[in-house]
PDB file of N, CA, C and O in Angstrom:
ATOM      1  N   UNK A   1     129.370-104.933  -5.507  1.00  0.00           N
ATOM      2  CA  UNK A   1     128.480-104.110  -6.317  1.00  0.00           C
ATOM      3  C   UNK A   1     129.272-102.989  -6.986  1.00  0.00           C
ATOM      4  O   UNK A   1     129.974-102.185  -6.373  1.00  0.00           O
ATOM      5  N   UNK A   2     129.059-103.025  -8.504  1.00  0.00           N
ATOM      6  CA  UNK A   2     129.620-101.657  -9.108  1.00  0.00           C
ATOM      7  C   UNK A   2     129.097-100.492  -8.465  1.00  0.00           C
ATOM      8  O   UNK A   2     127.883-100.391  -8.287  1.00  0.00           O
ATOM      9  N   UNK A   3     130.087 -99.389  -8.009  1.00  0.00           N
ATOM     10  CA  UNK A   3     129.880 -97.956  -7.995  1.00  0.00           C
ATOM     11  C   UNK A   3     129.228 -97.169  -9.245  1.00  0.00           C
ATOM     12  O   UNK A   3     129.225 -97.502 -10.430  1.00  0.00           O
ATOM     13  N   UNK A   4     128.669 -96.011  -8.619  1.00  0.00           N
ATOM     14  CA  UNK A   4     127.833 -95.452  -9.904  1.00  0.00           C
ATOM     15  C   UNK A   4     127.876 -93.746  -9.394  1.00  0.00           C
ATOM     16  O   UNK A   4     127.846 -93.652  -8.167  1.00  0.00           O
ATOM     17  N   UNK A   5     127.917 -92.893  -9.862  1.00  0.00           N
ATOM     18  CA  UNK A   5     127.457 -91.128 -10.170  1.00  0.00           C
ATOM     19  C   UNK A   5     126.017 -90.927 -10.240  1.00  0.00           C
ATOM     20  O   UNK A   5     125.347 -91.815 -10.767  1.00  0.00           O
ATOM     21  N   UNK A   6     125.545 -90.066  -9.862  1.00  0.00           N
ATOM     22  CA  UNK A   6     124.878 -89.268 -10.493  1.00  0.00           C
ATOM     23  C   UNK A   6     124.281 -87.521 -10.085  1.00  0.00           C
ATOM     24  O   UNK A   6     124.071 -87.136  -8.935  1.00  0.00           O
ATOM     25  N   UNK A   7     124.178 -87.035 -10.807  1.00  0.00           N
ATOM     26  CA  UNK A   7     124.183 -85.282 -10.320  1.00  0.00           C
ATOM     27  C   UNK A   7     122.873 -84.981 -10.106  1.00  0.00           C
ATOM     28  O   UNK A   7     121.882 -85.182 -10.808  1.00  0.00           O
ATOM     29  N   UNK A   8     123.018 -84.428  -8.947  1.00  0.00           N
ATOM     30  CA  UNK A   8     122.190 -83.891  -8.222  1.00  0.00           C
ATOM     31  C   UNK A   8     122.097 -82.257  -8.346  1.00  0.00           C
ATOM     32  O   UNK A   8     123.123 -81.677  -7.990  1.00  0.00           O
ATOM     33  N   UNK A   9     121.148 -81.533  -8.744  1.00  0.00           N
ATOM     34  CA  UNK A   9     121.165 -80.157  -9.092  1.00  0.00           C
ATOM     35  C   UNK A   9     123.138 -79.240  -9.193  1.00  0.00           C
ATOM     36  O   UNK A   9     123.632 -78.124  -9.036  1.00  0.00           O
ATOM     37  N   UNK A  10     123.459 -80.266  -9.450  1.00  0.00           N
ATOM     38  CA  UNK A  10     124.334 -79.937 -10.047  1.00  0.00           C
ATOM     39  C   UNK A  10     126.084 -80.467  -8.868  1.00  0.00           C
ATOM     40  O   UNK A  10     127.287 -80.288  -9.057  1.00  0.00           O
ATOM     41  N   UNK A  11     125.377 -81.051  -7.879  1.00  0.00           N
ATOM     42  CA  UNK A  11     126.208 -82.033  -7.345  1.00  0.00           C
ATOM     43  C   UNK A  11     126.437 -83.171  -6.994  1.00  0.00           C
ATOM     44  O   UNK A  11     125.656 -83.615  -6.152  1.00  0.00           O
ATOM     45  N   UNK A  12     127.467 -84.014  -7.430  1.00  0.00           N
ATOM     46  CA  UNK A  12     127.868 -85.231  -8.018  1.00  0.00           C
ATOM     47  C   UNK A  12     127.934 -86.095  -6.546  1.00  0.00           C
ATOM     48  O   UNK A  12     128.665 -85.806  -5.599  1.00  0.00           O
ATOM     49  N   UNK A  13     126.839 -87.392  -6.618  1.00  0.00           N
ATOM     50  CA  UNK A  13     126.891 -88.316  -5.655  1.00  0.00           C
ATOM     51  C   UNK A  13     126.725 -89.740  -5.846  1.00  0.00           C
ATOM     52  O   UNK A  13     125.916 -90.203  -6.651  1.00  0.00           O
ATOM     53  N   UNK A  14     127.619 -90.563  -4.983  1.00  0.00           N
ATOM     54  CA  UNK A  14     128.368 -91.597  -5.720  1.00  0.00           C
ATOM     55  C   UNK A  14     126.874 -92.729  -4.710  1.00  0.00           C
ATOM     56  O   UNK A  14     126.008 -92.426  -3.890  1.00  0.00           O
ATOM     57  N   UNK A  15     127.133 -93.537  -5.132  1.00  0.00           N
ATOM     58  CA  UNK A  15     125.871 -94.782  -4.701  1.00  0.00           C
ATOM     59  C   UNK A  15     126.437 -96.186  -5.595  1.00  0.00           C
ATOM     60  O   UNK A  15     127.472 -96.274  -6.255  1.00  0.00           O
ATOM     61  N   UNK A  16     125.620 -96.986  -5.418  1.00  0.00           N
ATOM     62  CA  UNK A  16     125.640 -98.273  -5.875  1.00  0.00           C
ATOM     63  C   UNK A  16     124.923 -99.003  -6.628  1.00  0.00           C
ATOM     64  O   UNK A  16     123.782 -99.148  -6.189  1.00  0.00           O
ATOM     65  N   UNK A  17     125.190 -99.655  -7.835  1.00  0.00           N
ATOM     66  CA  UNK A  17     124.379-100.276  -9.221  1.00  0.00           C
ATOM     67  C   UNK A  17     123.187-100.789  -7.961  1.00  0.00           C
ATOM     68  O   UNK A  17     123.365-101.150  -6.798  1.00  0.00           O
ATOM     69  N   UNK A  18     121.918-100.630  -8.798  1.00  0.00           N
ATOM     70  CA  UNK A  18     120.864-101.079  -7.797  1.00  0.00           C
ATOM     71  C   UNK A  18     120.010-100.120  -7.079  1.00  0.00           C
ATOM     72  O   UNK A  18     118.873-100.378  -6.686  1.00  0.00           O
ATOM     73  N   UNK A  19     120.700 -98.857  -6.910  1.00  0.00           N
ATOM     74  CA  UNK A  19     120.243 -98.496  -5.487  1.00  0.00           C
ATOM     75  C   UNK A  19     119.184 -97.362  -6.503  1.00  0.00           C
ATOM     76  O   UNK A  19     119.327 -97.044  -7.683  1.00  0.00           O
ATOM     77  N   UNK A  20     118.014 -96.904  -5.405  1.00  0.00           N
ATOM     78  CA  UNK A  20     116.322 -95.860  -6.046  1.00  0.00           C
ATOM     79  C   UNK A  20     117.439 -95.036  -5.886  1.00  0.00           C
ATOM     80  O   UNK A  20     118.526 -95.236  -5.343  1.00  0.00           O
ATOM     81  N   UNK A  21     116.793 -93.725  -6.672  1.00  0.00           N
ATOM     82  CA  UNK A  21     117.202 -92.621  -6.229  1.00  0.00           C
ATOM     83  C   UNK A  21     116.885 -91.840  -5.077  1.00  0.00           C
ATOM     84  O   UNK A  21     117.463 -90.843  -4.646  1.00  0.00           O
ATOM     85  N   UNK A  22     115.911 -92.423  -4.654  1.00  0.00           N
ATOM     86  CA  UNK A  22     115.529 -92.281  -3.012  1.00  0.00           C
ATOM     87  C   UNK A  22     116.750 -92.248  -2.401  1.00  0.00           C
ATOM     88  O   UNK A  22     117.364 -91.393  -1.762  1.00  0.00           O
ATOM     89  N   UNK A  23     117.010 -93.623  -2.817  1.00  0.00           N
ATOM     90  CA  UNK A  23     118.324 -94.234  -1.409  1.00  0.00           C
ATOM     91  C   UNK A  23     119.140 -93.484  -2.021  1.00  0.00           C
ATOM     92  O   UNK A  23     119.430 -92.736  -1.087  1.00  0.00           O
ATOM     93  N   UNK A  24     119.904 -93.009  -3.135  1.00  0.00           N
ATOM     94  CA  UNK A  24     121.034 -92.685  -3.252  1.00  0.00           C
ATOM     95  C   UNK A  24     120.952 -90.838  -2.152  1.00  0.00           C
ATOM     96  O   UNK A  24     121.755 -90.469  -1.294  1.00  0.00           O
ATOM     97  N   UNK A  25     119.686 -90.089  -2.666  1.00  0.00           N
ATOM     98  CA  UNK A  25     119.692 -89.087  -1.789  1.00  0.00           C
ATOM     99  C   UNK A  25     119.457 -89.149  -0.565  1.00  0.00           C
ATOM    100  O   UNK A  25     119.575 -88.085   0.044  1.00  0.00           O
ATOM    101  N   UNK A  26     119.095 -90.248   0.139  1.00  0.00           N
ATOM    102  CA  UNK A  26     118.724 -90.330   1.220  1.00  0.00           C
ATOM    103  C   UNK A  26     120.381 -90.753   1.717  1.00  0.00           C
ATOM    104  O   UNK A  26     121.047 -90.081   2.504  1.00  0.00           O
ATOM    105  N   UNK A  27     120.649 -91.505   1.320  1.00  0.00           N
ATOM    106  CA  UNK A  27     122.609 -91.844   1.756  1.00  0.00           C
ATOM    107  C   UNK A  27     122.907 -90.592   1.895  1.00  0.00           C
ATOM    108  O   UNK A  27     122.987 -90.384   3.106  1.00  0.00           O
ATOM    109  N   UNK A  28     123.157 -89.455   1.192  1.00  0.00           N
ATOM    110  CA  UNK A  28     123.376 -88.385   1.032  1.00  0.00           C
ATOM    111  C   UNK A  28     123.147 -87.325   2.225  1.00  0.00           C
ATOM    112  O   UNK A  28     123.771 -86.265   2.266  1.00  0.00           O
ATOM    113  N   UNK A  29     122.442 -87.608   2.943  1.00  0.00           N
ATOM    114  CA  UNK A  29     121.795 -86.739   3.693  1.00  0.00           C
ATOM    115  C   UNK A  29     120.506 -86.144   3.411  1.00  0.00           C
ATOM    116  O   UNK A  29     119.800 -85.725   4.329  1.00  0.00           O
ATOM    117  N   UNK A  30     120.161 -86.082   2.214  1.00  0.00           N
ATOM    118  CA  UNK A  30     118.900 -85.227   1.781  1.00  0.00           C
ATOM    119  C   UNK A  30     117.431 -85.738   2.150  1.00  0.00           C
ATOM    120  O   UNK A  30     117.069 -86.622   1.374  1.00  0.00           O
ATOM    121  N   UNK A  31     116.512 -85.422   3.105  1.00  0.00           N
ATOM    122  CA  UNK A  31     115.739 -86.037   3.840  1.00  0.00           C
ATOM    123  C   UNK A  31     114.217 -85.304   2.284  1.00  0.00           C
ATOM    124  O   UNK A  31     113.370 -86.032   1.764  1.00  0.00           O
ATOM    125  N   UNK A  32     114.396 -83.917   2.019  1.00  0.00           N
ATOM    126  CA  UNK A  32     113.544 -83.695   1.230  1.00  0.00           C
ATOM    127  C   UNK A  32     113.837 -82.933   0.159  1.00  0.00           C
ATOM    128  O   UNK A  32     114.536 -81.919   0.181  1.00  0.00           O
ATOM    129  N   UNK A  33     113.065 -83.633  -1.212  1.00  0.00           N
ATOM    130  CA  UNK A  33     113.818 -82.926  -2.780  1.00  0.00           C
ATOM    131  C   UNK A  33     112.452 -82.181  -3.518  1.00  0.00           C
ATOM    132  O   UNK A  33     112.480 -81.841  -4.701  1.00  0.00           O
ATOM    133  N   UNK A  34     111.464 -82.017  -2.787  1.00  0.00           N
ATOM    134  CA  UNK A  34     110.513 -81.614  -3.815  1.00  0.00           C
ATOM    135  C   UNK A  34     109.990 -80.640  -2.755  1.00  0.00           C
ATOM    136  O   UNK A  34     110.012 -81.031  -1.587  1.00  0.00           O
ATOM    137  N   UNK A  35     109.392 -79.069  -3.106  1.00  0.00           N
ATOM    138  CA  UNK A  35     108.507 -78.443  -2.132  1.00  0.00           C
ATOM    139  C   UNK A  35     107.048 -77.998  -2.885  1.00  0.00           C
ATOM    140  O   UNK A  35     107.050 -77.698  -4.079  1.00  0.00           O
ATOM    141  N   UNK A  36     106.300 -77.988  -2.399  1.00  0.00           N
ATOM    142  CA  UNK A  36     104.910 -77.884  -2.960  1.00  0.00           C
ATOM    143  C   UNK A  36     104.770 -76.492  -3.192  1.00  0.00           C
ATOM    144  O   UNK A  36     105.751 -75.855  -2.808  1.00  0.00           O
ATOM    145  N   UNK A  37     103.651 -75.662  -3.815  1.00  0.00           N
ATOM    146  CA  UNK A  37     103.576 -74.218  -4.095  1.00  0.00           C
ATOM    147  C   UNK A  37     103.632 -73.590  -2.623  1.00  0.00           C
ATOM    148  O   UNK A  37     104.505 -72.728  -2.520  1.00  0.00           O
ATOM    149  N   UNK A  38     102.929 -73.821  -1.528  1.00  0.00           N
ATOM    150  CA  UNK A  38     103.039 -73.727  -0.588  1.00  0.00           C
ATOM    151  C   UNK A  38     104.590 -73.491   0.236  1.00  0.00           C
ATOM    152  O   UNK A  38     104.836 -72.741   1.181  1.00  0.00           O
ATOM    153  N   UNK A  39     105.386 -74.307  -0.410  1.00  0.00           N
ATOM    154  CA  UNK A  39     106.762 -74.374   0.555  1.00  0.00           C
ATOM    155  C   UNK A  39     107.153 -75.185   1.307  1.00  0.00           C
ATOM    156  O   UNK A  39     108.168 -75.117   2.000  1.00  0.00           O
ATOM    157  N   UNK A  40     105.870 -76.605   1.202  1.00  0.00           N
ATOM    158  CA  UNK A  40     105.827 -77.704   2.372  1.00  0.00           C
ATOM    159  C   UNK A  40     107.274 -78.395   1.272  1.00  0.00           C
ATOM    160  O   UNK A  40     107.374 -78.488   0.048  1.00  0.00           O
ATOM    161  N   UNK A  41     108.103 -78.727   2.265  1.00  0.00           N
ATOM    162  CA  UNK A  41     109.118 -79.884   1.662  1.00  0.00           C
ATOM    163  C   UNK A  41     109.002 -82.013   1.787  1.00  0.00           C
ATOM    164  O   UNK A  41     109.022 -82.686   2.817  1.00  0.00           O
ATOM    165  N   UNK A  42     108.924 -82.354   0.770  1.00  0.00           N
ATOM    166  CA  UNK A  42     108.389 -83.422   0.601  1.00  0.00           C
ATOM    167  C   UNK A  42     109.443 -84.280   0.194  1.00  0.00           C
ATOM    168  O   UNK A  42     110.190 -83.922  -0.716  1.00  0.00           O
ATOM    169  N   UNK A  43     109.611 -85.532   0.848  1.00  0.00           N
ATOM    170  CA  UNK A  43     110.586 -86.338   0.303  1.00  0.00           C
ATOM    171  C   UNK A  43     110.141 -87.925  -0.279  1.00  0.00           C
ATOM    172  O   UNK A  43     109.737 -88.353  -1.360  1.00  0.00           O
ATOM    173  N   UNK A  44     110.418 -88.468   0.921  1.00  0.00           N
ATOM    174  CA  UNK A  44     110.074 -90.468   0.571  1.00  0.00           C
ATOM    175  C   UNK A  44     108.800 -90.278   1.618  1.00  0.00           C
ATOM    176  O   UNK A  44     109.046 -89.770   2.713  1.00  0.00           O
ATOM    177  N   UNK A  45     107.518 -90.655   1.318  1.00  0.00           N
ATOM    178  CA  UNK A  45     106.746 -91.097   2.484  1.00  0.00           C
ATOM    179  C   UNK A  45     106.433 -92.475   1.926  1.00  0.00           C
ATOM    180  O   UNK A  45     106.649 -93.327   2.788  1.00  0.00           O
ATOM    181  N   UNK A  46     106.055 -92.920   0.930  1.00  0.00           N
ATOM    182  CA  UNK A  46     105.327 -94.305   1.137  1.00  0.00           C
ATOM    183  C   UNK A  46     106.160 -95.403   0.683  1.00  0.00           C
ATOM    184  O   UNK A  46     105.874 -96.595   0.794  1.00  0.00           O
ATOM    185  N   UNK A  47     107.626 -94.726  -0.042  1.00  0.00           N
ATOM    186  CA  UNK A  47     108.486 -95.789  -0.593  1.00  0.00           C
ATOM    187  C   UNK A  47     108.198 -96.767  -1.494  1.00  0.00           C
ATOM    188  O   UNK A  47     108.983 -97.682  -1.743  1.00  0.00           O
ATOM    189  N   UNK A  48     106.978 -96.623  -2.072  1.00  0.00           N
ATOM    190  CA  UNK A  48     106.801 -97.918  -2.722  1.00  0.00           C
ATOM    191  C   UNK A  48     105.794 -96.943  -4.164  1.00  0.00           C
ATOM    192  O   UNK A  48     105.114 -97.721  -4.832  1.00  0.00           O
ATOM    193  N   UNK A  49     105.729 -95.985  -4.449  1.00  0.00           N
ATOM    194  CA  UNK A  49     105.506 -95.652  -5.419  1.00  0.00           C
ATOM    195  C   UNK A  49     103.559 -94.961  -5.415  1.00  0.00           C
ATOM    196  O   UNK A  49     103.109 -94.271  -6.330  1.00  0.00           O
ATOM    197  N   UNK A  50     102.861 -95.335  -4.341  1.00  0.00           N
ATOM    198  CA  UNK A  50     101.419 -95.209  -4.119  1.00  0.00           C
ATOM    199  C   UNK A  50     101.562 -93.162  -4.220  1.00  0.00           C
ATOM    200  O   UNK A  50     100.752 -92.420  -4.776  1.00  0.00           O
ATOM    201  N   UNK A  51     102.590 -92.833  -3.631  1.00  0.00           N
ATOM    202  CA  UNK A  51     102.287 -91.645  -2.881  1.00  0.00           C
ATOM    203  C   UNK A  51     103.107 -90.919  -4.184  1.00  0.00           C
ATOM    204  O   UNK A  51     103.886 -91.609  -4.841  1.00  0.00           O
ATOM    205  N   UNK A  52     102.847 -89.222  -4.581  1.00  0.00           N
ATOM    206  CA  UNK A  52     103.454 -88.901  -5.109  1.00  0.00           C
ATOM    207  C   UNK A  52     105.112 -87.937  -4.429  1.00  0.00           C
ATOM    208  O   UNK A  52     106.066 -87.509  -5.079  1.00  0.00           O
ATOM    209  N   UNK A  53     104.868 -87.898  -3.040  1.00  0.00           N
ATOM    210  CA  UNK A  53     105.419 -87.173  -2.385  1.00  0.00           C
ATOM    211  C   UNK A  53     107.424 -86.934  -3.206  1.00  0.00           C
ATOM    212  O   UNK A  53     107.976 -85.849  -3.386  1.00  0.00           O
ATOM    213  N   UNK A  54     108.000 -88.283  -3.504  1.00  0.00           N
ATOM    214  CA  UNK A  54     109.533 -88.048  -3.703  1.00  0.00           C
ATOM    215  C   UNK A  54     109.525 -87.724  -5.493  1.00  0.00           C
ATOM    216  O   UNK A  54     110.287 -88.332  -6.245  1.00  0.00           O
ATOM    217  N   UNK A  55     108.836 -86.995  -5.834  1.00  0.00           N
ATOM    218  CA  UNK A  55     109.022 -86.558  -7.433  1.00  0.00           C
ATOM    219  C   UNK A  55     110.324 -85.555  -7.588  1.00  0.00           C
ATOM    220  O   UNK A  55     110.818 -84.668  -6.891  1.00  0.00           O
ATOM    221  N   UNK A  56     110.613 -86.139  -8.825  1.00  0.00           N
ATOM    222  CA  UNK A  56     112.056 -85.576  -9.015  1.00  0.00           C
ATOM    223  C   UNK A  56     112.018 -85.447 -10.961  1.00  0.00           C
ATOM    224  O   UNK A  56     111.325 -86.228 -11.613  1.00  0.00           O
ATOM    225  N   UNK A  57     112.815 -84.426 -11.584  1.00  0.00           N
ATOM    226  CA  UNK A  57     113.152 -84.318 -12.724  1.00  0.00           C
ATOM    227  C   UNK A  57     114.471 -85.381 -13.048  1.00  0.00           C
ATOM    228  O   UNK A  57     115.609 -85.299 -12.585  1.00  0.00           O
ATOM    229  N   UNK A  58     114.028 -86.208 -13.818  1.00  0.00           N
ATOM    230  CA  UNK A  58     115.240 -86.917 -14.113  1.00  0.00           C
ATOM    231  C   UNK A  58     115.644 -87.036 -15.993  1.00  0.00           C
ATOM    232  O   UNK A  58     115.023 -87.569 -16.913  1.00  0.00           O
ATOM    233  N   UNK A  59     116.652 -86.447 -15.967  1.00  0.00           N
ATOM    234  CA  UNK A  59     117.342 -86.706 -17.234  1.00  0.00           C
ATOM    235  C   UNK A  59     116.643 -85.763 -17.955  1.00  0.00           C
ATOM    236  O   UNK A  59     116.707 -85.855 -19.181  1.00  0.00           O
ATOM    237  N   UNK A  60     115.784 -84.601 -17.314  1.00  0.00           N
ATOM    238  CA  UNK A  60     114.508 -83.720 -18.100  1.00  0.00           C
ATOM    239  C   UNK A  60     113.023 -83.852 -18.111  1.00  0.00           C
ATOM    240  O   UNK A  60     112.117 -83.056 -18.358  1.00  0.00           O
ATOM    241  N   UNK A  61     113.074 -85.652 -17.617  1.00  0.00           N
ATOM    242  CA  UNK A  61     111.580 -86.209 -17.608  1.00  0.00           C
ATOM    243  C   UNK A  61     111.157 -85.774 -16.188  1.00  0.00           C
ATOM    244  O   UNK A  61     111.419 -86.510 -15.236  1.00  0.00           O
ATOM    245  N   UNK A  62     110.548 -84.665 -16.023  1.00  0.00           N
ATOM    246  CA  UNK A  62     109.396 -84.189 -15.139  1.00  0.00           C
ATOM    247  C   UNK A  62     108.798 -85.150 -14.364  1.00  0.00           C
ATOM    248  O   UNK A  62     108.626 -86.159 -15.048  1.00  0.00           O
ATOM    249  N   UNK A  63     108.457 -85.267 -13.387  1.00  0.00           N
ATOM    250  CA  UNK A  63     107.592 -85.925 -12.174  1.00  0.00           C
ATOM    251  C   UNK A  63     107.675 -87.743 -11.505  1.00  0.00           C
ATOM    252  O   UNK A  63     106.898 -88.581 -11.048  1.00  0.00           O
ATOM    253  N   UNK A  64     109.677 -87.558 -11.940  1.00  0.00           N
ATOM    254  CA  UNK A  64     109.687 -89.056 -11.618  1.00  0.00           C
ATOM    255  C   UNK A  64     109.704 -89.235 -10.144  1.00  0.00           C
ATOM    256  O   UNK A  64     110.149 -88.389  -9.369  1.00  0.00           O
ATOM    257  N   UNK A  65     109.054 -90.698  -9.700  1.00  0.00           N
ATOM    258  CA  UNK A  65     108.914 -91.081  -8.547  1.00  0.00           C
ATOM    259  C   UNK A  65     110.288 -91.589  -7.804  1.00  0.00           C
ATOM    260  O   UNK A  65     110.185 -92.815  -7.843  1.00  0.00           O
ATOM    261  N   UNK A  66     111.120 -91.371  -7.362  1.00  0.00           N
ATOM    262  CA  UNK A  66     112.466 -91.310  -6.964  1.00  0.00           C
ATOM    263  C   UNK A  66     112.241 -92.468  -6.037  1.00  0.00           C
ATOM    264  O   UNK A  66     113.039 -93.353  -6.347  1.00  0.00           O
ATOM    265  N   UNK A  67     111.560 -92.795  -5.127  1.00  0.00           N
ATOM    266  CA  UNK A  67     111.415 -94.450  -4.841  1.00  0.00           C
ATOM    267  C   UNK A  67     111.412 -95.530  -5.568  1.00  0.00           C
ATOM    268  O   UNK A  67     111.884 -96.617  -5.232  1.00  0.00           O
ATOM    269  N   UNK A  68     110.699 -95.175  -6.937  1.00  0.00           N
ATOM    270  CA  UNK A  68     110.693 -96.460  -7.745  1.00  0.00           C
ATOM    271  C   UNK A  68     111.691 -96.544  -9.090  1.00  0.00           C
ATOM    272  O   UNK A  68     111.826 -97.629  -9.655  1.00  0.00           O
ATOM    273  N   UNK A  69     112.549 -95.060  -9.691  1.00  0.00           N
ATOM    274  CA  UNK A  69     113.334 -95.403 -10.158  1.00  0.00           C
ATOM    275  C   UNK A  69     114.941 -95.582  -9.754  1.00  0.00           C
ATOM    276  O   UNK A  69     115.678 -95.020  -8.943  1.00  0.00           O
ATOM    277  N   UNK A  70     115.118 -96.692 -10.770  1.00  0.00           N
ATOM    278  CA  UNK A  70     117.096 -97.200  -9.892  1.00  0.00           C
ATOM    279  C   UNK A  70     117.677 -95.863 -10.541  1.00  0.00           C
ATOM    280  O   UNK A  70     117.140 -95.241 -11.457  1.00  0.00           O
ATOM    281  N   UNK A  71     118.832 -95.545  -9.923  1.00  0.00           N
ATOM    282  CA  UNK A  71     119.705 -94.384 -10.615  1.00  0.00           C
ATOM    283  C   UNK A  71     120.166 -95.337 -11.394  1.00  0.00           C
ATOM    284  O   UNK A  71     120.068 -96.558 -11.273  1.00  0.00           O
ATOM    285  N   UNK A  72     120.786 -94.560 -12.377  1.00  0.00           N
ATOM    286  CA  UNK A  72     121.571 -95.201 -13.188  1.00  0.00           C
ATOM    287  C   UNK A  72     122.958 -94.419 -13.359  1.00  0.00           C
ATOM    288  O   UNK A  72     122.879 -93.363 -12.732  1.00  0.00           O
ATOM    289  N   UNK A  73     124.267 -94.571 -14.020  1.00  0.00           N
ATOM    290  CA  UNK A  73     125.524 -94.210 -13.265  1.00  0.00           C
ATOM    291  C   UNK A  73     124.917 -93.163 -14.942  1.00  0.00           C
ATOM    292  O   UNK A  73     124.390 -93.477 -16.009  1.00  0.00           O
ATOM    293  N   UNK A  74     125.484 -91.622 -14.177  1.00  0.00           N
ATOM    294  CA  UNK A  74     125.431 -90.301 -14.816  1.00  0.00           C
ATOM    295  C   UNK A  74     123.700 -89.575 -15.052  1.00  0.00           C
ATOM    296  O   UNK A  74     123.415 -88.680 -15.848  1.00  0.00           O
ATOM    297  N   UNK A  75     123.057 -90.057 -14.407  1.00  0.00           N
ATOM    298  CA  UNK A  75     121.672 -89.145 -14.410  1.00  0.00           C
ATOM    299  C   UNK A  75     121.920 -88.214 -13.830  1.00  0.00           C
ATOM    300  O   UNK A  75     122.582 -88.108 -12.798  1.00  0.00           O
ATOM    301  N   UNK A  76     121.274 -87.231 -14.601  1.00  0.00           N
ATOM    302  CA  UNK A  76     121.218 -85.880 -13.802  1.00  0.00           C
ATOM    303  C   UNK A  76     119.943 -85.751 -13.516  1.00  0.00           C
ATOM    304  O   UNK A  76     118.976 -85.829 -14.273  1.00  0.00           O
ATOM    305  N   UNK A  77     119.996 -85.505 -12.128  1.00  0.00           N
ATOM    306  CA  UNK A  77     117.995 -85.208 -11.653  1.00  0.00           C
ATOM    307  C   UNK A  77     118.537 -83.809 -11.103  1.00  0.00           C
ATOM    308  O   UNK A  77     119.588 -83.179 -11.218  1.00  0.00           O
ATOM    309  N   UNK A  78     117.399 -83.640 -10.495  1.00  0.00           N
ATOM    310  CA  UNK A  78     117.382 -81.700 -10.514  1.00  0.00           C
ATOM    311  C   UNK A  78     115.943 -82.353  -9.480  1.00  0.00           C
ATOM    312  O   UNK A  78     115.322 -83.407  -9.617  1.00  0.00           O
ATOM    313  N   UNK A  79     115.771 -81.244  -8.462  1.00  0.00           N
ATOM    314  CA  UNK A  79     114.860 -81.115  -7.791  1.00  0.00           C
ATOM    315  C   UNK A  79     113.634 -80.363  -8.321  1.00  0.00           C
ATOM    316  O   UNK A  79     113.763 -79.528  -9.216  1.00  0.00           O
ATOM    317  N   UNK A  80     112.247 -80.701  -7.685  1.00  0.00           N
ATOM    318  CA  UNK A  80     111.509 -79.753  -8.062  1.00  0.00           C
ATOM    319  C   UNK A  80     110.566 -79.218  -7.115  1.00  0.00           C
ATOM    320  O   UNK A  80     110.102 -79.821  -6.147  1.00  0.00           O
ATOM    321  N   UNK A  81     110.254 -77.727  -7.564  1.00  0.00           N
ATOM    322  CA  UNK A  81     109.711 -77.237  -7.013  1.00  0.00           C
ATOM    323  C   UNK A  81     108.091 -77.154  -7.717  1.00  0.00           C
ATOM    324  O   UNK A  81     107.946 -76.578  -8.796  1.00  0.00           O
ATOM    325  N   UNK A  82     107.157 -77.652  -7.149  1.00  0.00           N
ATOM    326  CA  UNK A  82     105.856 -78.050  -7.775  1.00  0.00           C
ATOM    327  C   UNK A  82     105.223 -77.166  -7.156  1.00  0.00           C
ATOM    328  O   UNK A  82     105.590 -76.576  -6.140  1.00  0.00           O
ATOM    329  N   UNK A  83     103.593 -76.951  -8.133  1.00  0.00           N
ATOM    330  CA  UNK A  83     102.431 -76.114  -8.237  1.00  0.00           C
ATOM    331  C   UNK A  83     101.460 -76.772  -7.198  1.00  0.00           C
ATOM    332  O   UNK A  83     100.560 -76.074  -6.731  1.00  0.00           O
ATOM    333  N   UNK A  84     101.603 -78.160  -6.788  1.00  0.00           N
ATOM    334  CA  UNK A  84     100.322 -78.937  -5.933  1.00  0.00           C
ATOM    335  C   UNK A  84     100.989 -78.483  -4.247  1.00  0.00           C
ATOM    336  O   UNK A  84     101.983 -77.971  -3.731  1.00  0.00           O
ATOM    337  N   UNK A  85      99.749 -79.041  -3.911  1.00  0.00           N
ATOM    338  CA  UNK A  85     100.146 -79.774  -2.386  1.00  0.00           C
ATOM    339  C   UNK A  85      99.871 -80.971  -2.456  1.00  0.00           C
ATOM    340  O   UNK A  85     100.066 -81.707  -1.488  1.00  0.00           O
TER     341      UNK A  85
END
């Protein structure tokens, strides 16, 4: 499998053609990328796209589901910090 990049609030993590951006942060160590207004931290719960819990800014586009999109080699996602619970 080709190797691939991509930046993470501004640090660079390597993964594999194929892999969600779930998995690439979850390889990573990062268990949670989004916190609610509240402060609750939210990561992967349903893995399959039902739940909104792993939302992530990718490439600028606001509220992507990080389970269901593949990274692609040089996205920059950025975490977010959201208004819901």
């Amino acid at each position: 499998m080709t190797g691939i990049h991509i930046e993470v609030d501004g640090d660079r993590i390597a993964g594999l053609a194929g892999q969600s951006i779930a998995g690439l942060l979850l390889a990573d160590g990062r268990v949670a990328w989004r916190r609610t207004r509240t402060g609750r931290p939210r990561g992967v719960f349903c893995g399959i796209g039902a739940c909104f819990d792993c939302l992530v800014t990718v490439n600028g586009l606001r509220d992507v589901r990080a389970c269901q999109r593949r990274a692609v080699d040089g996205d920059k996602v950025e975490l977010q910090e959201d208004d819901r619970d």
